[in-house]
N, C-alpha and C positions, 0 to 999 in steps of 0.2 A: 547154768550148768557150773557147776564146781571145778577148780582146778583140781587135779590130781594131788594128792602127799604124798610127803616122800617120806620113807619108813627111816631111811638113815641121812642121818645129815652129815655134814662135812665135821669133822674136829676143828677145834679152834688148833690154830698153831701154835704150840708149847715154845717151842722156839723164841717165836716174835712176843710171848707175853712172861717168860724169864730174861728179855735182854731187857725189857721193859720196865721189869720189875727188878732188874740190878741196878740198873742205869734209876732210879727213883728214889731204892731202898737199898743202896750199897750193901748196909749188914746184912741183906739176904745170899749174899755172894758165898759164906761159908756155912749153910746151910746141907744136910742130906735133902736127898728125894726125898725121902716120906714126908719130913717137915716142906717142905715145897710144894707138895702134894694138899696137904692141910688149904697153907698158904695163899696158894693159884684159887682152890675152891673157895675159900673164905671172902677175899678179896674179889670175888666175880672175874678174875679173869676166865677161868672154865664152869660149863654147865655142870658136867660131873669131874669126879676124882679121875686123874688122871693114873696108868698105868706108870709104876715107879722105874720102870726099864725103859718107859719112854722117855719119860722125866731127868733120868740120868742122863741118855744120849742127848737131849738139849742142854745139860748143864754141860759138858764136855763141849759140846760146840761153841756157847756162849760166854766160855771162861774166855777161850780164847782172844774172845776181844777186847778182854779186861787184862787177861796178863798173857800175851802175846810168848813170851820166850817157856811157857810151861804149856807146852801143843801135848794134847791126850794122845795116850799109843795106843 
């Protein structure tokens, strides 16, 4: 008997493969979401294109720990 699928899978987490990919590729630090969007997919860090509203709220989390005194409002 076959295991059950599952229709939806988990998302990779944007988060942990933008600190990844700053901390590797510094010059991706001043990048927009969209080119980040490109970027993520190209490079395998995600299966698909990520949403750019998601993409933005991990770049705002993730600057943070690259420059600490400029915290997103």
């Amino acid at each position: 008997m076959l295991a059950p699928s599952h229709i939806v899978h988990d998302p990779p987490c944007l988060l942990a493969a933008i600190r990844e990919l700053y901390s590797r590729l510094p010059e991706t630090r001043y990048l927009e979401p969209w080119e980040l969007q490109h970027l993520l997919y190209s490079l395998n860090y995600t299966d698909v294109l990520a949403d750019d509203a998601e993409i933005a709220a991990a770049i705002k989390i993730a600057r943070t720990d690259w420059m600490p005194d400029e915290v997103p409002s």
